[in-house]
KOLGU-4560 file (N, C-alpha, C; in nm, 3 decimals, padded with zeros to 5 digits):
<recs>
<n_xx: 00.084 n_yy: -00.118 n_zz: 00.000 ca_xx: 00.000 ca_yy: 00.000 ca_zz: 00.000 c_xx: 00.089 c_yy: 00.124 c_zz: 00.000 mol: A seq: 1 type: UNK>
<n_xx: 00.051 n_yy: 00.234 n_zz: -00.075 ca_xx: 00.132 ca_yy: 00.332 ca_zz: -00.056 c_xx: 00.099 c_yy: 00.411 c_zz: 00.052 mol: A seq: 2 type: UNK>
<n_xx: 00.197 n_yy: 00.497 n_zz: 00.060 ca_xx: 00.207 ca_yy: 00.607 ca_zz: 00.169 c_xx: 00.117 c_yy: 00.699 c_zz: 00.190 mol: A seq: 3 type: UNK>
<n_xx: 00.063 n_yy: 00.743 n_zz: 00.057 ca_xx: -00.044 ca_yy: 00.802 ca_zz: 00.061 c_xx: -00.163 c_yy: 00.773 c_zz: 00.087 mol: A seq: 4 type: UNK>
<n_xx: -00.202 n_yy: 00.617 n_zz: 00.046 ca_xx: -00.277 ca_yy: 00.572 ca_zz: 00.093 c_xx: -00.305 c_yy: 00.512 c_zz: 00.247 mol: A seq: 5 type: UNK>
<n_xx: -00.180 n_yy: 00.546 n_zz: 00.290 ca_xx: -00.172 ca_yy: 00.494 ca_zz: 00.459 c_xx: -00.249 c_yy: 00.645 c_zz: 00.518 mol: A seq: 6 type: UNK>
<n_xx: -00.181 n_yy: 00.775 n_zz: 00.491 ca_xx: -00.236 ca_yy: 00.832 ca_zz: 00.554 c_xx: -00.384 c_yy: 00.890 c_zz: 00.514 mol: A seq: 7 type: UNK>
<n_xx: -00.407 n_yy: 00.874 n_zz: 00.399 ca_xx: -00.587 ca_yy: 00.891 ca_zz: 00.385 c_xx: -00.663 c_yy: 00.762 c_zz: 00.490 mol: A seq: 8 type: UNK>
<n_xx: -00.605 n_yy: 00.676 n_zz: 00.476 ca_xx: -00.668 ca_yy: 00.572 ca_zz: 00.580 c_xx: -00.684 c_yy: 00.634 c_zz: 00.678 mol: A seq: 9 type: UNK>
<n_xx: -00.557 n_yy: 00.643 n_zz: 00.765 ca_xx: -00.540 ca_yy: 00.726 ca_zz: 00.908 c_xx: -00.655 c_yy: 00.837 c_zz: 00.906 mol: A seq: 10 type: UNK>
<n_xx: -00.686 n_yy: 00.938 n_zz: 00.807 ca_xx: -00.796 ca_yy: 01.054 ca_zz: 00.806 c_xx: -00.938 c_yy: 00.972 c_zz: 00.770 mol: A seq: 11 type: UNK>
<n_xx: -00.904 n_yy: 00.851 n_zz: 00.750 ca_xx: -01.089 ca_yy: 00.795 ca_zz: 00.761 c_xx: -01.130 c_yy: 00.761 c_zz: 00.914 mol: A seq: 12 type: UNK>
<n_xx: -01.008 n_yy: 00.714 n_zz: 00.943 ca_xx: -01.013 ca_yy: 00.675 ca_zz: 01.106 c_xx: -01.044 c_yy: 00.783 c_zz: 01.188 mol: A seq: 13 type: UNK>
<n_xx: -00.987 n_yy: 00.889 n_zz: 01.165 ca_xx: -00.948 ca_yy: 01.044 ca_zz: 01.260 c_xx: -01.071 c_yy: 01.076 c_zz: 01.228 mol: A seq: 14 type: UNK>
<n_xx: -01.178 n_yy: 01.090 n_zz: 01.117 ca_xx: -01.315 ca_yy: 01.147 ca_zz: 01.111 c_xx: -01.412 c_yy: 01.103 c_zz: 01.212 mol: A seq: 15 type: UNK>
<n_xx: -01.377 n_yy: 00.925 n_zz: 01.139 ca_xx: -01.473 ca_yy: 00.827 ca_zz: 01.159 c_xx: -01.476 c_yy: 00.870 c_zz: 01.360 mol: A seq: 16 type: UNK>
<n_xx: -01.406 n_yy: 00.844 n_zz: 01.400 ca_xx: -01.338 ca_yy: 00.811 ca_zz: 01.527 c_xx: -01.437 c_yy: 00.973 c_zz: 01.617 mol: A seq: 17 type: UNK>
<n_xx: -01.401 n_yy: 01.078 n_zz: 01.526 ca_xx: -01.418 ca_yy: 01.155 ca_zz: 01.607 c_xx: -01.600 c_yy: 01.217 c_zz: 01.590 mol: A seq: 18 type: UNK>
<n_xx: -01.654 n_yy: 01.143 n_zz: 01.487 ca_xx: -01.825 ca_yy: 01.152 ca_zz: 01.451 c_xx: -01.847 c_yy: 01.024 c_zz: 01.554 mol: A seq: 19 type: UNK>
<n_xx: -01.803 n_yy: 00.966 n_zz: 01.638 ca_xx: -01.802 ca_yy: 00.871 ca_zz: 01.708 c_xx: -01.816 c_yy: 00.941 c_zz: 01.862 mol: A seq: 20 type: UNK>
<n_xx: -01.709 n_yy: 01.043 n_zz: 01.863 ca_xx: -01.752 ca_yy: 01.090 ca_zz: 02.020 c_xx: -01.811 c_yy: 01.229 c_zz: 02.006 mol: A seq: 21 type: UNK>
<n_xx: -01.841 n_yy: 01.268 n_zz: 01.890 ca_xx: -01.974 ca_yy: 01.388 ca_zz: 01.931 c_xx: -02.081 c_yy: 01.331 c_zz: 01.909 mol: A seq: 22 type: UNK>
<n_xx: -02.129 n_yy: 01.189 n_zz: 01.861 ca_xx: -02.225 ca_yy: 01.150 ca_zz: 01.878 c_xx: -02.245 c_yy: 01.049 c_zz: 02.032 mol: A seq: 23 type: UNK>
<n_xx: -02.175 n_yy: 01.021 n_zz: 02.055 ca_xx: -02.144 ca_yy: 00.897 ca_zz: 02.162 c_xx: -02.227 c_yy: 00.948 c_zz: 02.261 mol: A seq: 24 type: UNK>
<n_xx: -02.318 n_yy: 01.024 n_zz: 02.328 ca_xx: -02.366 ca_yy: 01.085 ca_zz: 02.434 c_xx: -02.523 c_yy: 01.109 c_zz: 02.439 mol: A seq: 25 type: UNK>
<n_xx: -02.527 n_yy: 01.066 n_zz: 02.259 ca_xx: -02.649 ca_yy: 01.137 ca_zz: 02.212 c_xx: -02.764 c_yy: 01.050 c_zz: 02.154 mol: A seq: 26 type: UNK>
<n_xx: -02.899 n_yy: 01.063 n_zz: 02.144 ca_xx: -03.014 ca_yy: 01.014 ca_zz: 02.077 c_xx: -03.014 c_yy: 01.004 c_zz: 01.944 mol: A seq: 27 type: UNK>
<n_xx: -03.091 n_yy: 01.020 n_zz: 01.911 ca_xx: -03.164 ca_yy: 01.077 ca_zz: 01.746 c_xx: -03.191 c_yy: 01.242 c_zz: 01.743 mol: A seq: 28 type: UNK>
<n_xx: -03.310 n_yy: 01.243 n_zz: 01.863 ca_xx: -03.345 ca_yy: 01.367 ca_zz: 01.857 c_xx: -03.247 c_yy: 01.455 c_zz: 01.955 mol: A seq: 29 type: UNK>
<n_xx: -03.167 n_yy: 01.448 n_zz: 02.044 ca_xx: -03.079 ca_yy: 01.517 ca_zz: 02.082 c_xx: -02.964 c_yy: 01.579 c_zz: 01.956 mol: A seq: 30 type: UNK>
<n_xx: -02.948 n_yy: 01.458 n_zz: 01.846 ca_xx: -02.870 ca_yy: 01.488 ca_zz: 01.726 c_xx: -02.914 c_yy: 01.592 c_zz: 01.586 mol: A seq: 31 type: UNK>
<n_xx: -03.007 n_yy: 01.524 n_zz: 01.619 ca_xx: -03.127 ca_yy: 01.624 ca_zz: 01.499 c_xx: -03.136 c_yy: 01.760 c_zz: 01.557 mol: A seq: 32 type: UNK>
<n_xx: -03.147 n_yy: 01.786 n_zz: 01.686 ca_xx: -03.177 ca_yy: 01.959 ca_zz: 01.728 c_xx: -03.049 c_yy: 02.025 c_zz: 01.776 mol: A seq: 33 type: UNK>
<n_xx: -02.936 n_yy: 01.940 n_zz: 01.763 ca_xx: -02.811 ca_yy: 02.059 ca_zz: 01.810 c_xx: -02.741 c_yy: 02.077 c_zz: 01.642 mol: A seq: 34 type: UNK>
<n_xx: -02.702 n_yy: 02.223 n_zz: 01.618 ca_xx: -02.691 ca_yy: 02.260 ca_zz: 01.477 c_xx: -02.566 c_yy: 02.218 c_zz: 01.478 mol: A seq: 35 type: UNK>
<n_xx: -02.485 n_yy: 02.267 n_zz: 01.592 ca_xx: -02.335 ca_yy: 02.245 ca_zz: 01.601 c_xx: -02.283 c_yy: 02.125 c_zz: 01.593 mol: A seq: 36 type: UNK>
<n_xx: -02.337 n_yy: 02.024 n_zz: 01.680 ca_xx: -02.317 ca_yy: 01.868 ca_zz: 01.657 c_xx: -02.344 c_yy: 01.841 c_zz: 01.527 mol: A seq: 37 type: UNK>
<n_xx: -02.477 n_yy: 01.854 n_zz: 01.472 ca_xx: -02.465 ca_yy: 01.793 ca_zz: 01.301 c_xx: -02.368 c_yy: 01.862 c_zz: 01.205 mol: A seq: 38 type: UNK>
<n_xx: -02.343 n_yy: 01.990 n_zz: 01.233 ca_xx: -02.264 ca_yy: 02.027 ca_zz: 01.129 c_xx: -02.118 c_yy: 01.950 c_zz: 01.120 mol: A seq: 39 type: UNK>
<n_xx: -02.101 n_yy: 01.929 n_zz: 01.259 ca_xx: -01.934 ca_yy: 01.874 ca_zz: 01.274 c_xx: -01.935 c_yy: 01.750 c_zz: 01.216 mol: A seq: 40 type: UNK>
<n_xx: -02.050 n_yy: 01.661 n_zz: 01.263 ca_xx: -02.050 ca_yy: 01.532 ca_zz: 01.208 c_xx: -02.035 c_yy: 01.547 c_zz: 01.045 mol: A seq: 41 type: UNK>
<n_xx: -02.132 n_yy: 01.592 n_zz: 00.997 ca_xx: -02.105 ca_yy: 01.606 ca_zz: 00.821 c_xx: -02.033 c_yy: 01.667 c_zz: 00.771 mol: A seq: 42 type: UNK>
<n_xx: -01.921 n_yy: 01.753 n_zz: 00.889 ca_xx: -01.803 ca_yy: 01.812 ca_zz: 00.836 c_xx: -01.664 c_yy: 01.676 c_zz: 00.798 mol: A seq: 43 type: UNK>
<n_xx: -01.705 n_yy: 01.620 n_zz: 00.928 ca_xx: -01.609 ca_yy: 01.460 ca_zz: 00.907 c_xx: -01.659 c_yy: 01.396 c_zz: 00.803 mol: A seq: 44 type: UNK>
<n_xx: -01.785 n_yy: 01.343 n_zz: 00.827 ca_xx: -01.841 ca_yy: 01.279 ca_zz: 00.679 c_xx: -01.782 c_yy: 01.294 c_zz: 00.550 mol: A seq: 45 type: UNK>
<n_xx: -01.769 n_yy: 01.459 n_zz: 00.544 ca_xx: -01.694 ca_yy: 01.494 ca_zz: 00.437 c_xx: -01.539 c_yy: 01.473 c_zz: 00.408 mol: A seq: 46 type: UNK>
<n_xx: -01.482 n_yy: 01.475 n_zz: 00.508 ca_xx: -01.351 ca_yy: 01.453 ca_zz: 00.490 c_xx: -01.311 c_yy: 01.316 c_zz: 00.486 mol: A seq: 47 type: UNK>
<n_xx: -01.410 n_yy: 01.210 n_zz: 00.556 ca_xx: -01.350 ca_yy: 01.055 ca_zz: 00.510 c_xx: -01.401 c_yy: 01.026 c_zz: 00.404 mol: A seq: 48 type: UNK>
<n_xx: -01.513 n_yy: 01.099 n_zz: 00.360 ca_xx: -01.565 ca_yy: 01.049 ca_zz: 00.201 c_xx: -01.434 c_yy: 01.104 c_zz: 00.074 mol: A seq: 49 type: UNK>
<n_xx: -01.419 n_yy: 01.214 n_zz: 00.150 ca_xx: -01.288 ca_yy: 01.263 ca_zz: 00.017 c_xx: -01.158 c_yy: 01.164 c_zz: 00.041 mol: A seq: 50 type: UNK>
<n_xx: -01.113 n_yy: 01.178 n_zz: 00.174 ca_xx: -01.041 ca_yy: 01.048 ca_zz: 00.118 c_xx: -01.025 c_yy: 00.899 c_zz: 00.089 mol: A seq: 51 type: UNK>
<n_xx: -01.195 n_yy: 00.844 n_zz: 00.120 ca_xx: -01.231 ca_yy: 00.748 ca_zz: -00.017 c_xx: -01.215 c_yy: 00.769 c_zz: -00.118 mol: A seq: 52 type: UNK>
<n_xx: -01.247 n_yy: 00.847 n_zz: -00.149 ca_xx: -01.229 ca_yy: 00.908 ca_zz: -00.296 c_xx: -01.134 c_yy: 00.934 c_zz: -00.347 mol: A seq: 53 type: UNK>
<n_xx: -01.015 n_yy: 00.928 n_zz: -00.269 ca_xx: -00.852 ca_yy: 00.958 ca_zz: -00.318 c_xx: -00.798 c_yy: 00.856 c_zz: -00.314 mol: A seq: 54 type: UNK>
<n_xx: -00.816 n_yy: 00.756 n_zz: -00.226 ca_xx: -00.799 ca_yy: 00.653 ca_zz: -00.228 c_xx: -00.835 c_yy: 00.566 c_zz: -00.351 mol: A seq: 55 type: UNK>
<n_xx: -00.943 n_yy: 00.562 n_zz: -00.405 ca_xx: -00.951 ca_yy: 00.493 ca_zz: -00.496 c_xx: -00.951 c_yy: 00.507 c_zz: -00.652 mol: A seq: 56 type: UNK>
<n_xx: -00.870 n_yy: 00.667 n_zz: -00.602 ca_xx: -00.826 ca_yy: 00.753 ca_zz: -00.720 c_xx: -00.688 c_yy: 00.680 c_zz: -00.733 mol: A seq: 57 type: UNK>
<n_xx: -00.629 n_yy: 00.676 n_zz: -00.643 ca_xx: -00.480 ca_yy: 00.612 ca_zz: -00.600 c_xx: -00.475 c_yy: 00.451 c_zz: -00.610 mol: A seq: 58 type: UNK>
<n_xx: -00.570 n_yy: 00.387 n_zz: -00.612 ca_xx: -00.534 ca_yy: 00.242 ca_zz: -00.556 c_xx: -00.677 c_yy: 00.177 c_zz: -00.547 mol: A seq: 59 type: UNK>
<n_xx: -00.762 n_yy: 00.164 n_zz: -00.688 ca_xx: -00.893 ca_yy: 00.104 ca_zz: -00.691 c_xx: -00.940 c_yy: -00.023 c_zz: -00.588 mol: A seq: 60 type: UNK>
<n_xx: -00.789 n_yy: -00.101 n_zz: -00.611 ca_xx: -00.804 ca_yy: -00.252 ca_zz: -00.542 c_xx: -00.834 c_yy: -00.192 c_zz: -00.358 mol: A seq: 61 type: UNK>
<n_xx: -00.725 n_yy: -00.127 n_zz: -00.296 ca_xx: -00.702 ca_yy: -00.096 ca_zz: -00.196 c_xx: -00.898 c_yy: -00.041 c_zz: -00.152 mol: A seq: 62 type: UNK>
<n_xx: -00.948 n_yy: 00.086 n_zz: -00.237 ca_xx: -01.069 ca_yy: 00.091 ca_zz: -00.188 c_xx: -01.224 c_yy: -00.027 c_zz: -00.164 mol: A seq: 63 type: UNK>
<n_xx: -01.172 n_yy: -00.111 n_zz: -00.313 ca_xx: -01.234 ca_yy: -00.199 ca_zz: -00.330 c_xx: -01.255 c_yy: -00.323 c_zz: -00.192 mol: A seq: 64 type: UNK>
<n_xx: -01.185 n_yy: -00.292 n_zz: -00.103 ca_xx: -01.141 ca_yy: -00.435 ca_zz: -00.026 c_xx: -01.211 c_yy: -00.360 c_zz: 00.107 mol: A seq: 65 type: UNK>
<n_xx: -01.280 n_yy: -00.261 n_zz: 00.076 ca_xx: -01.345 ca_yy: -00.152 ca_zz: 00.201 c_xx: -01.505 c_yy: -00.184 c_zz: 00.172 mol: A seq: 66 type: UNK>
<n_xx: -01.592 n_yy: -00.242 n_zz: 00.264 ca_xx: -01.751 ca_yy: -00.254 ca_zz: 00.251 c_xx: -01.806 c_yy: -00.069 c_zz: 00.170 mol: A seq: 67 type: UNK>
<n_xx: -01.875 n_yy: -00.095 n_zz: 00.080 ca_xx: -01.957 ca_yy: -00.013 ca_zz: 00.041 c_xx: -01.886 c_yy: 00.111 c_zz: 00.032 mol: A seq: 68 type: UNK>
<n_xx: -01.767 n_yy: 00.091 n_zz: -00.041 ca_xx: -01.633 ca_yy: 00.240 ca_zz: 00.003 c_xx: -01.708 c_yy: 00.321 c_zz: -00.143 mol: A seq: 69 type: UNK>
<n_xx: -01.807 n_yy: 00.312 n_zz: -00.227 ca_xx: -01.883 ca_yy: 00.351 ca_zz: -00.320 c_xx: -01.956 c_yy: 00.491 c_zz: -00.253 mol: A seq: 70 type: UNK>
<n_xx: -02.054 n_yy: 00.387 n_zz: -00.194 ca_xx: -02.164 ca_yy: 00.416 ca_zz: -00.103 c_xx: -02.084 c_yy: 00.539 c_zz: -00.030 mol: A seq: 71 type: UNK>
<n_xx: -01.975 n_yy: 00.554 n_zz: 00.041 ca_xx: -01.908 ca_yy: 00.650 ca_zz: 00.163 c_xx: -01.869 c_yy: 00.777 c_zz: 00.077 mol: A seq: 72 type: UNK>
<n_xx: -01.831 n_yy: 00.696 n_zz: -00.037 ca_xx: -01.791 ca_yy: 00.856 ca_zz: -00.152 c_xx: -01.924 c_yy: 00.932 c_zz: -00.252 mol: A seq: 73 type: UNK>
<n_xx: -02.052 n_yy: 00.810 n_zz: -00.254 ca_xx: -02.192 ca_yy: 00.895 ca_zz: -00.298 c_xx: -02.215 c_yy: 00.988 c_zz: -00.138 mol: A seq: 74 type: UNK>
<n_xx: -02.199 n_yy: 00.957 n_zz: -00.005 ca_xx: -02.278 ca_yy: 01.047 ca_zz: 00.088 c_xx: -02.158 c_yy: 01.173 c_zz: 00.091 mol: A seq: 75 type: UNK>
<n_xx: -02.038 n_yy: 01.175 n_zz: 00.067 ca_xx: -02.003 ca_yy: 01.298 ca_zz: 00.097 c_xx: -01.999 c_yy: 01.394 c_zz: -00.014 mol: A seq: 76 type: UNK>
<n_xx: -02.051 n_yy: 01.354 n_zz: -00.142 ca_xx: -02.133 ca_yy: 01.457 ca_zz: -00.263 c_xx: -02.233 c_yy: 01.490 c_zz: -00.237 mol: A seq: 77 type: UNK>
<n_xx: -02.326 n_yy: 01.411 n_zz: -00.130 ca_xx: -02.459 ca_yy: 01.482 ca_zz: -00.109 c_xx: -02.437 c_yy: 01.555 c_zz: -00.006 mol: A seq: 78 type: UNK>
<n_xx: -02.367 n_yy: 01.528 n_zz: 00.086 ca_xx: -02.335 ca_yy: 01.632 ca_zz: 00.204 c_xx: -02.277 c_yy: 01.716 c_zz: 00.128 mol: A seq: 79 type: UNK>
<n_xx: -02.221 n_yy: 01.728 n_zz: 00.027 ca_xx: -02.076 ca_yy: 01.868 ca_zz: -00.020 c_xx: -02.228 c_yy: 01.930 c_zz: -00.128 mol: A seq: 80 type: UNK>
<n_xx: -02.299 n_yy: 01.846 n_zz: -00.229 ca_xx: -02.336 ca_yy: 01.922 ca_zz: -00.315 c_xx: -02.528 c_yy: 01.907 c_zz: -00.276 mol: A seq: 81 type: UNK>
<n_xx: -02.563 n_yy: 01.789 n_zz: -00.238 ca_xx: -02.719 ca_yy: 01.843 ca_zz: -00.184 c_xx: -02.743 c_yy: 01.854 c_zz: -00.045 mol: A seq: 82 type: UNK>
<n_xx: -02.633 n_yy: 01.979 n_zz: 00.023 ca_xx: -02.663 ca_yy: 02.023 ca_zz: 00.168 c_xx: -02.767 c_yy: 02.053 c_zz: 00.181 mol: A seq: 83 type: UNK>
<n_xx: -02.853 n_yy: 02.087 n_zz: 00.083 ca_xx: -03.017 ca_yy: 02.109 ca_zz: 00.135 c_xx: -03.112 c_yy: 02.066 c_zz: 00.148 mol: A seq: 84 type: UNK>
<n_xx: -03.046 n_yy: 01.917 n_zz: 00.095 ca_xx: -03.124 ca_yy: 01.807 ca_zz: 00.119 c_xx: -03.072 c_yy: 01.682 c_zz: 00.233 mol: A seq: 85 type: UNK>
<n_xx: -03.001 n_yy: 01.724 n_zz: 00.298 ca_xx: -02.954 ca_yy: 01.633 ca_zz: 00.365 c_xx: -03.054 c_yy: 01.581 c_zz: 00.473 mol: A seq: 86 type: UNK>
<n_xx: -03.053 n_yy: 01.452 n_zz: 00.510 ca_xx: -03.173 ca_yy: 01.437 ca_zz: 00.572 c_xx: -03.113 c_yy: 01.347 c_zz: 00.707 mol: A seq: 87 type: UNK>
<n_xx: -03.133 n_yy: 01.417 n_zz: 00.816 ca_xx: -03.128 ca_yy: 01.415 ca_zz: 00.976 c_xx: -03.149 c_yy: 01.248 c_zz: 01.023 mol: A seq: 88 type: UNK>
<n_xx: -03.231 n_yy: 01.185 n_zz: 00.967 ca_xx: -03.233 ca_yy: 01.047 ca_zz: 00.981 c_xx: -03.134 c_yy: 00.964 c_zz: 00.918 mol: A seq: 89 type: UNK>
<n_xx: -03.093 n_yy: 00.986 n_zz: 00.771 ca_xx: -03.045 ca_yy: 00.869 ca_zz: 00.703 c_xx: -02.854 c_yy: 00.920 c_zz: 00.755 mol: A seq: 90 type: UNK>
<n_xx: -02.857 n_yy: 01.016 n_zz: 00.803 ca_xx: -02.737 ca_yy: 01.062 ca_zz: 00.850 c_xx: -02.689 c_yy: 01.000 c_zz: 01.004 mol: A seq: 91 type: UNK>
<n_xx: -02.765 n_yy: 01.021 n_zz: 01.071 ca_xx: -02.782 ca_yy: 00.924 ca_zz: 01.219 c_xx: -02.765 c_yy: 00.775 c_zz: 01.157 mol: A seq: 92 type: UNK>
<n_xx: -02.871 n_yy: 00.723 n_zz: 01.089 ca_xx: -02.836 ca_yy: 00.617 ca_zz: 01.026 c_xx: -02.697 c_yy: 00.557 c_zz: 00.973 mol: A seq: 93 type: UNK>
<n_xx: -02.682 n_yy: 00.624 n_zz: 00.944 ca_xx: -02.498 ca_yy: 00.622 ca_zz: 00.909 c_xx: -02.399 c_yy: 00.590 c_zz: 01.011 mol: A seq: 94 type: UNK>
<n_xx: -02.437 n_yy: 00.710 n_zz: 01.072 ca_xx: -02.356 ca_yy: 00.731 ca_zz: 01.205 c_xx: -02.387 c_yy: 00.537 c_zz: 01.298 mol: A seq: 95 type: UNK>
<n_xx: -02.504 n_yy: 00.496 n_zz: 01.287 ca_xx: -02.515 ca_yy: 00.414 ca_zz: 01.356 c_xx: -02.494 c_yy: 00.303 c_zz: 01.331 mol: A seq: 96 type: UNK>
<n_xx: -02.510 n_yy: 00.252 n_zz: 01.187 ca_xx: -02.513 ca_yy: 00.119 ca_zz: 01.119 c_xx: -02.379 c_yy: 00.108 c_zz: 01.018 mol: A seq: 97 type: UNK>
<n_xx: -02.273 n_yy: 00.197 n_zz: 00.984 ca_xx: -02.228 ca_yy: 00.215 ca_zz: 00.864 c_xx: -02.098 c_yy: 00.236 c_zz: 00.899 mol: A seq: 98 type: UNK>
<n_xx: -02.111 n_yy: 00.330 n_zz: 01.002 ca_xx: -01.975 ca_yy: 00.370 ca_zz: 01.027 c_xx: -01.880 c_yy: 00.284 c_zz: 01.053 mol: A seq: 99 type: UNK>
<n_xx: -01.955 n_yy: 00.207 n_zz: 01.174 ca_xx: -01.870 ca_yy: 00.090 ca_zz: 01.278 c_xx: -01.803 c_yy: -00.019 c_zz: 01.167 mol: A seq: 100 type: UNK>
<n_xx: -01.905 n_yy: -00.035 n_zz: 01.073 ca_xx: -01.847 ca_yy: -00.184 ca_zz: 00.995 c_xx: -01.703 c_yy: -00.073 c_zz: 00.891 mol: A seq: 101 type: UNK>
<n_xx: -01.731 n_yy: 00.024 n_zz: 00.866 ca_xx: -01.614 ca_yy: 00.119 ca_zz: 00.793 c_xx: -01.469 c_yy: 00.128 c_zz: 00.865 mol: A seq: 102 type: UNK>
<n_xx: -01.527 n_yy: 00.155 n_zz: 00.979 ca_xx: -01.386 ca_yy: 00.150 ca_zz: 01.073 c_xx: -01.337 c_yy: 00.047 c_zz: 01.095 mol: A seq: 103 type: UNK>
<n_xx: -01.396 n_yy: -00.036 n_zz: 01.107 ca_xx: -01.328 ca_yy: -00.195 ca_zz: 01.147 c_xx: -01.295 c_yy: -00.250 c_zz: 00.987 mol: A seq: 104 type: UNK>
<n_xx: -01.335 n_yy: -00.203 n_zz: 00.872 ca_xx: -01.227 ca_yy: -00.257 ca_zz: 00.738 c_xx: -01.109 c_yy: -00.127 c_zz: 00.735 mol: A seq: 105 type: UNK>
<n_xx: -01.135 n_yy: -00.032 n_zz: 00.744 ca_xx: -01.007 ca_yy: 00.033 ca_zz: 00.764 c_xx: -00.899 c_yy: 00.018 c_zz: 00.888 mol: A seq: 106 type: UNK>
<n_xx: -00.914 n_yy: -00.002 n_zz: 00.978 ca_xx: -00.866 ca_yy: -00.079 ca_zz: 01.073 c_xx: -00.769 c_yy: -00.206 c_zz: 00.990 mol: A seq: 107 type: UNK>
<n_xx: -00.865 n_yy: -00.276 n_zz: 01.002 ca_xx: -00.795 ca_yy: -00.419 ca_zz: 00.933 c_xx: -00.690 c_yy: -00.383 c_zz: 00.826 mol: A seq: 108 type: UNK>
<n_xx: -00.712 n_yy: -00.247 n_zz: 00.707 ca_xx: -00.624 ca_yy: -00.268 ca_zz: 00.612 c_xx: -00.505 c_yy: -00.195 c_zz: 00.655 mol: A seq: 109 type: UNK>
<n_xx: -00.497 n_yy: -00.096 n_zz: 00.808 ca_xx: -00.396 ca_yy: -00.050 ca_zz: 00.844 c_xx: -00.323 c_yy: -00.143 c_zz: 00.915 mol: A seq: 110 type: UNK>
<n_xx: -00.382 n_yy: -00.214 n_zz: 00.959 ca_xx: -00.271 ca_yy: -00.342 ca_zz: 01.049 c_xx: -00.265 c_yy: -00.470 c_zz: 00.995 mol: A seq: 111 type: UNK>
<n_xx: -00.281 n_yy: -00.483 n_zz: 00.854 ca_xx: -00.261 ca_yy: -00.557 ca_zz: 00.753 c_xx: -00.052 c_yy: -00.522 c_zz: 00.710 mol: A seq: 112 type: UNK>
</recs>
């Protein structure tokens, strides 16, 4: 794996990791009504989706070997380009069902 691709990994982790403890405390609807908490979360969103996206600009196989690493680079175009449609549920959703299995294949391909 290249170097570059080690440290876009490391920044999927550093997002992932940290949409992990501003949510870690919180509901649905505690998440849905603080502006500041969602914005941060889909500020990370955005930054591990871009470097999916560099990643598999860099190294197709390397993204390929990541669950649904497709899927992680369609949500941070809709967070970057339909912010006005972003929708408070399927985002929690994320946060809850999506993330965990993301981190644990990036995980694996850093201590691979």
């Amino acid at each position: 794996m290249e170097i570059d691709n080690r440290k876009f990994l490391h920044d999927i982790i550093r997002a992932g990791r940290d949409i992990e403890a501003f949510t870690s405390n919180l509901g649905f609807d505690s998440y849905s009504t603080d502006r500041m908490v969602k914005a941060a979360v889909e500020r990370k969103f955005e930054i591990l989706g871009e470097a999916m996206n560099r990643i598999h600009k860099n190294s197709p196989a390397t993204a390929e070997s990541i669950r649904n690493y497709k899927k992680v680079i369609a949500f941070r175009n809709i967070l970057i380009h339909g912010y006005d449609a972003v929708s408070d549920p399927i985002v929690w959703d994320v946060v809850q069902n999506s993330l965990p299995d993301l981190i644990e294949d990036v995980e694996g391909l850093l201590n691979s």
